[in-house]
Structure formats: structure tokens, C-alpha cells
N, C-alpha and C positions, 0 to 999 in steps of 0.2 A: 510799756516795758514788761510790766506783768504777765499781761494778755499772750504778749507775745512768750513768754519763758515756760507759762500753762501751754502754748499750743504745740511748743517743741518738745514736751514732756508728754503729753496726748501721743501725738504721732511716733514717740520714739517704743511706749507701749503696746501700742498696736504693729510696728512695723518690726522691732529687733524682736524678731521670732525665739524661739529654746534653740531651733538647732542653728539659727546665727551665733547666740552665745555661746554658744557650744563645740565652735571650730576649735582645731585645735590652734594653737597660738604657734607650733612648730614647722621654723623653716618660712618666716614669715617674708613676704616679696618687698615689704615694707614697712620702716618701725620710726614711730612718730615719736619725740619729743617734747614734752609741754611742761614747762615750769610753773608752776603754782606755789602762789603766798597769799595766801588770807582772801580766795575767794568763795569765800560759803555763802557768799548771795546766790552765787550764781553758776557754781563748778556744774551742780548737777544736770544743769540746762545745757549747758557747753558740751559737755563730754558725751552726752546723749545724741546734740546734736550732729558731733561727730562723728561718732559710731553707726549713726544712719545714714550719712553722708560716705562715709567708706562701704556699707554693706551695700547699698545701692550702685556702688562702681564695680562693686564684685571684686574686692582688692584684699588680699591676703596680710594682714595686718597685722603687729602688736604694737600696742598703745602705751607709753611711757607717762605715766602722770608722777612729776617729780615735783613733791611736797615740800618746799624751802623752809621746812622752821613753821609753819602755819602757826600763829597764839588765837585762833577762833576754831570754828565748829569742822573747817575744812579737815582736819584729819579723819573726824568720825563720819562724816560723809563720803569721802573716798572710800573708807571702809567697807561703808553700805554699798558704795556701788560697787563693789569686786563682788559681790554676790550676785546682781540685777544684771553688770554687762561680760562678766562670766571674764575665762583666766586670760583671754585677750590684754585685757587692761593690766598693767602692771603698776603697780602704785607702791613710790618709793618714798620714805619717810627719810630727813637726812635734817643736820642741823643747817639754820640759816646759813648761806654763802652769800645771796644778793642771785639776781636773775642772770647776768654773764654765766656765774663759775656755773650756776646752776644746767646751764644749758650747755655748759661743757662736760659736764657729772653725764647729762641724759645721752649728749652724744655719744663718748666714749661704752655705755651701756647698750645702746643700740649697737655699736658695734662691734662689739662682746656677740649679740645672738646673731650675728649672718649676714642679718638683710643687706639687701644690693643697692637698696636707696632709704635712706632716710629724713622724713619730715618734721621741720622746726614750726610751732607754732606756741600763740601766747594762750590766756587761759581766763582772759578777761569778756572772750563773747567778739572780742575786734575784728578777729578772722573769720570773713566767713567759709564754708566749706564750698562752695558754688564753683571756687575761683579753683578748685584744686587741679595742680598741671598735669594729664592724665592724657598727654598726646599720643596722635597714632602710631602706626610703625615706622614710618618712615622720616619723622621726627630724630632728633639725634643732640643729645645736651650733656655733660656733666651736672650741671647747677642749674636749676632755676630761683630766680628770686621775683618773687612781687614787687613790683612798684606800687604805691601809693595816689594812684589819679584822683580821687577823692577822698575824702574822710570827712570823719562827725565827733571826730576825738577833743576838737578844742585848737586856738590859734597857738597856745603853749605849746605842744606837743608838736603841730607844724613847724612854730620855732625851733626847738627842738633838732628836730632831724634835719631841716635846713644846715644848721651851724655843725651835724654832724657830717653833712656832705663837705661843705666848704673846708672842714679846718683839717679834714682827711687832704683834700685836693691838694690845702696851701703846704702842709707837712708832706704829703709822701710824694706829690705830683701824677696821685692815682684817682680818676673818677670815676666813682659808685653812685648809680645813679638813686641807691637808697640804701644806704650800709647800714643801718639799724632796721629794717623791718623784720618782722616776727612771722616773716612765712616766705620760707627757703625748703625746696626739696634738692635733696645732693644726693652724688654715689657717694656710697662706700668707697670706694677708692681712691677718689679726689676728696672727701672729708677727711680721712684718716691722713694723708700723706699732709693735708693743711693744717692741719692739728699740730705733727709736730715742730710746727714753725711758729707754734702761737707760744707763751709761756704759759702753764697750768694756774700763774696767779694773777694773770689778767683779767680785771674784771669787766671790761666790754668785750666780752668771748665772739659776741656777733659781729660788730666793728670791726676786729681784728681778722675773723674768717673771710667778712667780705673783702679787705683789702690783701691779704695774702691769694684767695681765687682769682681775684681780678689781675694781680702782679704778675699771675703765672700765664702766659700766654698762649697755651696748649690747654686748657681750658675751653670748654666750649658753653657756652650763656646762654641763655633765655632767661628776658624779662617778660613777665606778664602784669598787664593792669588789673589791680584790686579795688574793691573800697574797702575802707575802712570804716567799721561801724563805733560809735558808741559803747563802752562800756558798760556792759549790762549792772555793774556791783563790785563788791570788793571794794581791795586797796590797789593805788597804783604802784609801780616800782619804781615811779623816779619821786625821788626828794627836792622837792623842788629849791630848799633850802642848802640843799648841797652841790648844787647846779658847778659853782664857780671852781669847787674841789675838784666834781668829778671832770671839770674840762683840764683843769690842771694835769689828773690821772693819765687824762688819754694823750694829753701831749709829751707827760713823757712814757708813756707805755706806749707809744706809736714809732715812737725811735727803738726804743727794746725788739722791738715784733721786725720793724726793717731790718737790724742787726744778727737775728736770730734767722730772719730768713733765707738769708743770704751764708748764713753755714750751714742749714738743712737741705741736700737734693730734694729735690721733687722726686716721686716716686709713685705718680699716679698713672695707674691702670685705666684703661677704658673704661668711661659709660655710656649705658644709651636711656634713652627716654622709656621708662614705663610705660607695659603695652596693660 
């Protein structure tokens, strides 16, 4: 784990050059989303290794690191790195909400600066960037979402997102074939217009996005197979002692989101696949 955190932190020195840091942040083709709570083991390694994973696709970017409340060293590291990965990275401090609202704070923020697509991902090292959907032209998608073909995460977490598939399907009669995973790239156009179908104080923000895209049937999909890596550090964001609450949450905030969606029009714009 170490080895590996040293050799992505090697290569990110060597390879994010001054005038990589250096682009300007404006007008960016794509603005990533990533919520962080209390990973100071391992932010630094993560977000490096991201930043060399988008300069190498040649992809015009700003970078959302949205800080949830962090109570360890993660604030003063983000700081450090606004200087190393230069004004790309934008790094938001805000008080705790939990990872959902969190990731409905970064979305609405991306889509405040422009960008035409925006990337959801987590901040624990799970994702890798290998997997990032970067099809050709003649590709054609609104949403992509990863599926989860393997993973190193633990059989809890497979639990997990299992009982998140099912109890979406048995409640709404909609199948997702992974409605919590933490890496989705969407337009702008189709995120905004799903948004305001969600309620601003639901806290499974991603549950909710993936069953209102899925509901809308002018939507156009792409799934792509991931793995899922191991936790490099940090803390996680499910309580495992809360398990029983937060299903309670979603079953009746899942009736809220169908009722709410059903008086919102759809009002999505075209997208296409980033070239």
C-alpha cells in the first residue's frame, strides 16, 4: 500500500510539469466532483493521481475537492496542494452534510462554471482513473456510469450496494444496475434538469440521481465495467451502525424523489460523449 502511494507521488512529480499547473482553469470541457471526509492518509496520493490521469488524456479540466467537515490533517493538505497542483484544483471547505448532500453541493458548483460534462468520483483511492469513459466520436451518451465487475472493498460493502439495487427495484420498479457507485460522468444538461427532481435534503444524492436518469427514458446510458480497488486510508462514509436508519431514510425519501418527479418536466438538452 505504501510502495504503491510513494510511486504515484514519484511519477506525479516528474510528470505534472509547471506549465500543466499552469493551464488556465477557464472554460473547462470537464469539472470533476470529489467529496472528502477525513482522508489525510491518503488525499495526497489520490488527487495526484488523478491530475496525471486527466493531463495524459489531454482533457481540459477543473478539479472540485469538496472538504465535508474534515476533523484530521485533510484540510491542511488540500491547502498544500493548491499550490503543487496549481488553480485547476479547487478546494472547498464547507461544514459536514454527510457524502449524498456533499456531492450535490460539488455538483451544483460545477455547474455554476460551464462545463458540458461533469465527473462524480470518491476520494478514498477506489476509483481508479484507467477506467475513465473518454470515448470516440462517434460514441453518443448522456450519462455514463461504472459498474462494479470486481472489487477489493470487503463482502459488507458488496452487501451493501446489492440491498441498494433490490430495494430501489422493489420500491420504484426501476433497475439500476449499480445506483450507488462513486463514478458517473453526465452532461450538464441531463444533470441539471435531474437535480431538480431530487429534493436538496436528501441524503442519498447518488441513489436518487441514478433512479430519476434511469426513469427518464430519453436518456441515453453507458455502462462501463470497473474495479474497484481497496481503500488506500482514511475513514469510510457508511456507518455501519446506522445501516438500519439509513434504509429506513431511503425508503421513505424514495417515495419523496417519485412524487417530486413526476411535477418536475424534464428539460434536458442534448449530450454527446466527450471527444
Amino acid at each position: 500500500m505504501a510502495e504503491f502511494g510513494w510511486e504515484i507521488e514519484r511519477q506525479a512529480e516528474n510528470l505534472l510539469s509547471v506549465e500543466a499547473m499552469s493551464r488556465s482553469p477557464q472554460s473547462p470541457d470537464l469539472a470533476v466532483v470529489m467529496p472528502i471526509y477525513n482522508e489525510a492518509a491518503s488525499i495526497r496520493s489520490v488527487l495526484r493521481e488523478w491530475f496525471l490521469a486527466l493531463d495524459k488524456a489531454s482533457v481540459n479540466f477543473l478539479f472540485f475537492a469538496i472538504n465535508d467537515g474534515s476533523t484530521d490533517d485533510t484540510t491542511k493538505i488540500l491547502s498544500s496542494l493548491t499550490g503543487e497542483l496549481g488553480p485547476r484544483l479547487c478546494v472547498v471547505n464547507k461544514k459536514n452534510s454527510g457524502h449524498g448532500r456533499s456531492c450535490r453541493f460539488g455538483y451544483e458548483r460545477a455547474l455554476a462554471e460551464g462545463a458540458p460534462w461533469i465527473l462524480q468520483i470518491d476520494s478514498d483511492g477506489q476509483c481508479d482513473p484507467s477506467f475513465l469513459p473518454l470515448p470516440d466520436d462517434n460514441e453518443r451518451f448522456d450519462c455514463a456510469f461504472g459498474y462494479r465487475e470486481t472489487r477489493d472493498d470487503g463482502i459488507g460493502r458488496r452487501f451493501i450496494s446489492y440491498c441498494c439495487r433490490v430495494v430501489l427495484w422493489l420500491v420504484t420498479g426501476t433497475y439500476v444496475r449499480d445506483p450507488n457507485v462513486p463514478y458517473r460522468l453526465i452532461g450538464a444538461g441531463t444533470l441539471g434538469s435531474a437535480l431538480r427532481s431530487i429534493p436538496a435534503d436528501f441524503n442519498l444524492q447518488n441513489i436518487a440521481l441514478s433512479l430519476v436518469l434511469k426513469r427518464n427514458t430519453e436518456v441515453r446510458w453507458k455502462y462501463f465495467p470497473i474495479h474497484f480497488r481497496a481503500r488506500r486510508g482514511g475513514e469510510s462514509s457508511i456507518n455501519y451502525r446506522n445501516i438500519s436508519k439509513t434504509a429506513v431514510e431511503l425508503l421513505r425519501d424514495l417515495r419523496r424523489i417519485t412524487d417530486q418527479e413526476l411535477a418536475v418536466p424534464w428539460r434536458s438538452s442534448p449530450s454527446h460523449g466527450p471527444t
